[in-house]
Structures are given as C-alpha cells and as structure tokens.
N, C-alpha and C positions, 0 to 999 in steps of 0.2 A: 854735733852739727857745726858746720864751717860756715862762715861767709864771706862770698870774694864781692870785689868790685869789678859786674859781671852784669849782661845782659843774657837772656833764656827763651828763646822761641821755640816751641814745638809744631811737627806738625804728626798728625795722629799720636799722639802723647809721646816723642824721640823729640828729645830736647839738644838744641844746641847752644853751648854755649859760647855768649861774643863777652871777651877780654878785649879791655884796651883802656890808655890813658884818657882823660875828659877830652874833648872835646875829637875822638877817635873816630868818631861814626857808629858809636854804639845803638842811639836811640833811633839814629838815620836808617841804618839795614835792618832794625827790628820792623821800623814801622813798612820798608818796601818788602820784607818775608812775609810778614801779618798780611800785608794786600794782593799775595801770592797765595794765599791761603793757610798760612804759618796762625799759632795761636800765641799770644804773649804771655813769656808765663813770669816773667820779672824785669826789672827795669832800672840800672844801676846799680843795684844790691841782688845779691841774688844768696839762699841760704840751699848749701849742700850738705846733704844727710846719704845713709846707709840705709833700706829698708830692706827685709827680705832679700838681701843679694843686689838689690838694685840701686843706684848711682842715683838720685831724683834733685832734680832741681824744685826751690817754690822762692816763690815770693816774702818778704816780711808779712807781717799781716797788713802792718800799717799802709804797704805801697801793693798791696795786692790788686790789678786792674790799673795801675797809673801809669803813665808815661811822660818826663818830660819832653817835649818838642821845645828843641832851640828857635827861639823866636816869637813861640805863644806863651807856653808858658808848660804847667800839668793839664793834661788831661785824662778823664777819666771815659768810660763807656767803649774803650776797644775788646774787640775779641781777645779774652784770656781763660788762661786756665789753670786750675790751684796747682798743679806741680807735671812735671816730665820728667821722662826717664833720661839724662844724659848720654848723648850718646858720639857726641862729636864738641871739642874746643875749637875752637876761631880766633886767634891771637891778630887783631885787626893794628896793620903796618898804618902807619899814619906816611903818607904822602911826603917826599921831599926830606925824611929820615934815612940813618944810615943803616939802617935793618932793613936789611935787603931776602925779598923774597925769592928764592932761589927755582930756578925754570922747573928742573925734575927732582925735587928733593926726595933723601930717603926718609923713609915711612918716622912719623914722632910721636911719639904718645908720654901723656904724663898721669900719675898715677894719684889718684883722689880716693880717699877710704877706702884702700887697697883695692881699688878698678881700675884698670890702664884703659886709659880713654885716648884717642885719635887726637892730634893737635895739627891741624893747618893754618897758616898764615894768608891772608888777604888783606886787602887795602879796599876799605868798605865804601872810598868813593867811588871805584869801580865802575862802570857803567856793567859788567856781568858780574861782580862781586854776590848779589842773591843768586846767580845761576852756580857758580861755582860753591856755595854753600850747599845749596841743594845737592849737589852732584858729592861732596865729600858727605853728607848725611848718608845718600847712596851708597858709596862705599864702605861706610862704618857698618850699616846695616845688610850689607851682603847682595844689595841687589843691583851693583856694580862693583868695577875690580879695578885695580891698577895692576896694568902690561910693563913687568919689568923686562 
C-alpha cells in the first residue's frame, strides 16, 4: 500500500483522484463534486492499494468520513465511501503559477501499482473545473472520447 497527499471522490464507486499542494483546492472541488453527487472517499491522505487487478483508493481509518473545510474547521457526516476504484488523476494547477495548463494537450498517464491511469491538469478554482473532471472521468471510462 502507497500513500499520496491526495484527495478521492467517486461517483458510482470510479474514483478520482485530486493531487495538489495545500492550500490547492483540494478539499474545495471535493466538497462541489460531493454536491454533484460525487461520494468522498478520502481527504488529504489518501491510501493506494492493488486488489484483484484493481487500482482502489480508501481512506486512513482514522480520517474515514472527514473533511477539512477551510474556514470551519473538520467535519464529519458527508456522503462517503470506504474505497474506489481509481480511475482518473487531477493534478489541480494553483492559480497565478508557472505550470501552465496546455489548451489540447497530448493524452498523460502515470503509472500506480503497475496501472496507467489518466492524468489531467485543472485549476480547481475554476468556475467549470467540476464539469471538466466529470467530463475526463468520462473519458477514462469509455463513455466519451477525445477527437484527435
């Protein structure tokens, strides 16, 4: 088992995962996917495992259901779920950095307990940064494409 400093939302158990430094928009995009109908399945720590073939995100035990929110504090009682299947990274560009998201980039993938997984870059303050997650979960998952 691995563990990144990583945010995990699923929704019907396809888990995405959001990288990025503190104060990136991690716990920000979790919580507007979660009220899109996303379920949360980790929250700053996130532990990646091998099961049966499958790439699975979960929670620690101790942060299983938490979330911080900047400004309250932790909270507990959000829609989650003990683990997802990985299936899309979100490497979240912080605003006003020189990492620059490129208009039609070619396809990225990086490879986790030998599964190449999808890697997109957004900037999670966004005002369509959830749409465009959604839309790359799509295409990881085969039920949209990208027109090269």
């Amino acid at each position: 088992m691995t563990q990144l400093h990583a945010n995990c939302v699923a929704f019907d158990g396809q888990g995405i995962l959001l990288r990025g430094p503190s104060g990136s928009g991690k716990s920000d995009l979790s919580l507007r996917l979660v009220s899109r109908g996303a379920q949360l399945v980790s929250d700053d720590r996130t532990d990646i495992s091998l099961k049966d073939g499958l790439l699975l995100a979960s929670a620690p035990q101790t942060l299983a259901g938490l979330i911080e929110i900047r400004g309250m504090g932790i909270v507990a009682g959000m829609a989650h779920c003990r683990h997802a299947e990985i299936r899309v990274i979100v490497d979240l560009v912080e605003p006003g950095t020189n990492d620059i998201i490129e208009r039609m980039p070619d396809p990225a993938t990086e490879t986790l307990h030998g599964i190449d997984v999808p890697v997109w870059k957004v900037n999670a303050f966004e005002t369509s940064a959830p749409e465009k997650i959604e839309t790359a979960l799509a295409v990881a998952t085969g039920k949209m494409r990208i027109v090269s």
